[in-house]
C-alpha positions as CSV (number, residue, x, y, z in Angstrom):
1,X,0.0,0.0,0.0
2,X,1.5,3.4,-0.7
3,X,2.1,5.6,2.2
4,X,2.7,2.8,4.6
5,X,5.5,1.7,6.0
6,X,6.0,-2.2,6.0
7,X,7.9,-3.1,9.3
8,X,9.7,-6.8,9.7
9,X,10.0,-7.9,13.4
10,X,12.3,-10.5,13.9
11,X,12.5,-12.4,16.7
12,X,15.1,-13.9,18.0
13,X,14.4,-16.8,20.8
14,X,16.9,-18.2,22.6
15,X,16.6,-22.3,23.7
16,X,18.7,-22.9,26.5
17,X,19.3,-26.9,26.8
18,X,19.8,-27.6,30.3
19,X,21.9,-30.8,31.4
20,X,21.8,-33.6,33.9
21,X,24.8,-32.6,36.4
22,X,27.7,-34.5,36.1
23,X,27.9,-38.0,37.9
24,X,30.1,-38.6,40.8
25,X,32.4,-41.4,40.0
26,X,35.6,-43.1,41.0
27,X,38.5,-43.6,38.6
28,X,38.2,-47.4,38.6
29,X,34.4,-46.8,36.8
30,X,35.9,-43.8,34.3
31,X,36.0,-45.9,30.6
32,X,35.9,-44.7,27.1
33,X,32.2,-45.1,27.0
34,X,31.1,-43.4,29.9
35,X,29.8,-39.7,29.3
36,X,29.0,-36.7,31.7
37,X,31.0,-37.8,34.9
38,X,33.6,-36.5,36.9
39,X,35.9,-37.9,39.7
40,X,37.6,-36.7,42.7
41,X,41.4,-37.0,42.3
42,X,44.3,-36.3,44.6
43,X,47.9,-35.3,42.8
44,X,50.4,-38.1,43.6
45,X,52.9,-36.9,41.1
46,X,52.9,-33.6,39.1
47,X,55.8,-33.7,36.8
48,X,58.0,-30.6,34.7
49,X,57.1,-29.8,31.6
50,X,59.4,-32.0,29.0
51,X,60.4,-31.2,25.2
52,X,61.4,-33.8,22.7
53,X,61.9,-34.0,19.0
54,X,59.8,-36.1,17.4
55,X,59.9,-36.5,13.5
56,X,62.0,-33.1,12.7
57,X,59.4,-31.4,15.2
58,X,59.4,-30.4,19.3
59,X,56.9,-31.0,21.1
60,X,55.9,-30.7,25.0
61,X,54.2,-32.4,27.4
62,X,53.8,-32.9,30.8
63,X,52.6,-35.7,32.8
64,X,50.7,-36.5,35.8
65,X,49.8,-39.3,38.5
66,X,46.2,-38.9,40.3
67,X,44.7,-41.4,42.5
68,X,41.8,-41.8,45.0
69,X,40.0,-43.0,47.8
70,X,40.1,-46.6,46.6
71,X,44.0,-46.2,46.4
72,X,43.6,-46.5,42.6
73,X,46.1,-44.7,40.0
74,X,45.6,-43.2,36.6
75,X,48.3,-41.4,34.5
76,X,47.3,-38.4,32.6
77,X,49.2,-36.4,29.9
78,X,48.7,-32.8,28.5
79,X,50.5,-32.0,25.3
80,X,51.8,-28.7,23.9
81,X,49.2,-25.5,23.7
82,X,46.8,-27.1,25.8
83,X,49.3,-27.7,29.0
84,X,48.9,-24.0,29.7
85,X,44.8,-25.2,30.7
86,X,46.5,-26.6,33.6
87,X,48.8,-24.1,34.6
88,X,48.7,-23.2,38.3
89,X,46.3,-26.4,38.7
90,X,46.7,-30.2,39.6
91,X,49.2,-29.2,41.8
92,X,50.7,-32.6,44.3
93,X,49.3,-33.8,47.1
94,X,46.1,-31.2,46.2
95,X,42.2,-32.8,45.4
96,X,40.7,-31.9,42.1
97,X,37.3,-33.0,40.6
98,X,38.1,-33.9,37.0
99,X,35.9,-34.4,33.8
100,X,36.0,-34.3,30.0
101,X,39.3,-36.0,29.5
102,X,40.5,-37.8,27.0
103,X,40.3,-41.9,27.5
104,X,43.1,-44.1,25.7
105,X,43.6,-48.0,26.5
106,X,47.0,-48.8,27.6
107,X,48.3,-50.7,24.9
108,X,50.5,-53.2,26.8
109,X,49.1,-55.8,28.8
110,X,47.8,-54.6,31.9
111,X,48.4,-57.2,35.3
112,X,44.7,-57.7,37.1
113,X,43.5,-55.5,39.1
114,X,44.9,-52.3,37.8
115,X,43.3,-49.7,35.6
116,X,43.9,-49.9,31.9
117,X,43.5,-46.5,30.6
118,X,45.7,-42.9,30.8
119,X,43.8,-39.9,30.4
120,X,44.7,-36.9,28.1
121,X,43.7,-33.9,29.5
122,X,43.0,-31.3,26.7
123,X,41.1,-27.8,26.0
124,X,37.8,-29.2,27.1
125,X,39.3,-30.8,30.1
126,X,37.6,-29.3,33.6
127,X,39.4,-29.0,36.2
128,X,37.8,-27.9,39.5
129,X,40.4,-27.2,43.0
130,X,38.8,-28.7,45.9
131,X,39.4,-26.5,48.5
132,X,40.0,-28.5,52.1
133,X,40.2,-26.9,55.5
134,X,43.5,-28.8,56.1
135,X,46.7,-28.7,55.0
136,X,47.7,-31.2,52.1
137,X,48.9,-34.2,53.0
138,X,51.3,-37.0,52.1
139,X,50.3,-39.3,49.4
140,X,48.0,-42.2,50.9
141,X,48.8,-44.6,47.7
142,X,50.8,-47.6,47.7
143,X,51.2,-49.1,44.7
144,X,50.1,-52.9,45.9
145,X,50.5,-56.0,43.8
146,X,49.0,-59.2,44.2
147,X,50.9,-62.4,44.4
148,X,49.0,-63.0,41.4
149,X,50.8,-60.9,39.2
150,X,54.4,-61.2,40.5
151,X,55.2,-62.5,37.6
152,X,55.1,-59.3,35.3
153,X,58.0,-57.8,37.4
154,X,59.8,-61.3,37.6
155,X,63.5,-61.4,36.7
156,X,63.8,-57.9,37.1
157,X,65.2,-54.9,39.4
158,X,62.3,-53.4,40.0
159,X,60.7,-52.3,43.2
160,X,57.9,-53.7,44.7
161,X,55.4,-53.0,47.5
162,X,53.3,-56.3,48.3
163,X,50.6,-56.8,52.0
164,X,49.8,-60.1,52.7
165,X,50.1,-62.1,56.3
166,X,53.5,-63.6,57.4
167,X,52.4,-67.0,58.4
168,X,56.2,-68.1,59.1
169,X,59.3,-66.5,59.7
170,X,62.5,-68.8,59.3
171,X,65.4,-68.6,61.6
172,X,67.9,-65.3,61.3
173,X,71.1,-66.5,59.0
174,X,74.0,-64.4,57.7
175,X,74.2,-64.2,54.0
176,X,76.2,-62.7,51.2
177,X,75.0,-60.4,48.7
178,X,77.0,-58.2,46.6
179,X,80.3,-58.7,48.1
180,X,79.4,-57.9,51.9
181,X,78.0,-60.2,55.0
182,X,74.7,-59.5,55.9
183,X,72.2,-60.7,58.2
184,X,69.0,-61.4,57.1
185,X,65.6,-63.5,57.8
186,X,63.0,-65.1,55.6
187,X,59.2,-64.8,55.9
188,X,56.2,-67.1,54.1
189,X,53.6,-64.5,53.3
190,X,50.0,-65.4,52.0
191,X,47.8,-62.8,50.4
192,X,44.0,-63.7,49.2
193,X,44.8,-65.4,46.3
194,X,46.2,-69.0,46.1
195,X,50.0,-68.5,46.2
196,X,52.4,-68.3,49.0
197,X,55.2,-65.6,48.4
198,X,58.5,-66.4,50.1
199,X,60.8,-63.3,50.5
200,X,63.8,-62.0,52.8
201,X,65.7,-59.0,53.8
């Protein structure tokens, strides 16, 4: 119509999707199909960022062991631009609530009983300080193996940290090892699964 003037409202409406909040759960439940979770960690290990050339290329990373109440261990890795999402966080012996990582499956054999994945913590990654009333404390994990899976670390140097129950201890005897006397006693030690473990110190 002449003379009028033709207005165009547009209207803009917003949808706002609203999510279920995360679950709660413990690391040993965290797998690569799970969705919408988060866990509460504690820092064991917080390493220094490290630089090495790979394929004509540097590139960073930096690497991290978390565990929790159940005394179970995860490593985690953040590489290059995204390590500085971290910076000034997951700091050791300090609780975090973690979520959105990155799950990978160890690729090597894993012994029973321990978790198979590493996380890589990226961009998306949350990571949320818990803050505590106390003081941070010492790490609370042993790494424990079961008689069980003695065997992975047979025939080597490595390091071990076992609990069972000493159900005999053999009379004290002087031994040599590496040159020099020593005196030394060994112990039968059962654990809950169906092999005895003799050791000595």
């Amino acid at each position: 119509m002449a003379g009028d003037t033709l207005y165009l409202i547009i209207i803009i409406v917003n949808y706002f999707v609203q999510y279920p909040p995360a679950a709660q759960v413990r690391i040993s439940e965290v797998n690569e199909t799970l969705v919408n979770w988060k866990t509460l960690v504690h820092v064991v290990e917080s390493h220094r960022v490290k630089h090495v050339q790979l394929h004509g290329s540097s590139k960073s990373f930096c690497h991290f062991e978390f565990g929790d109440s159940q005394g179970i261990m995860v490593s985690a890795v953040v590489y290059d631009d995204d390590i500085s999402h971290v910076d000034g966080l997951l700091l050791p012996f300090k609780k975090y609530y973690v979520s959105a990582v990155e799950i990978c499956e160890i690729p090597e054999t894993t012994p029973p009983g321990l978790y198979r994945f590493y996380w890589v913590i990226n961009s998306k990654t949350v990571v949320e300080e818990v803050a505590e009333e106390v003081g941070p404390v010492l790490s609370f994990y042993f790494h424990l193996r079961s008689f069980e899976s003695l065997h992975f670390v047979a025939d080597t140097d490595e390091f071990i940290n076992v609990m069972g129950l000493i159900v005999h201890a053999f009379l004290p005897r002087d031994v040599y090892m590496d040159g020099t006397m020593r005196h030394g006693r060994d112990y039968v030690i059962v654990d809950h699964s169906p092999f005895d473990f003799v050791g000595g110190f």
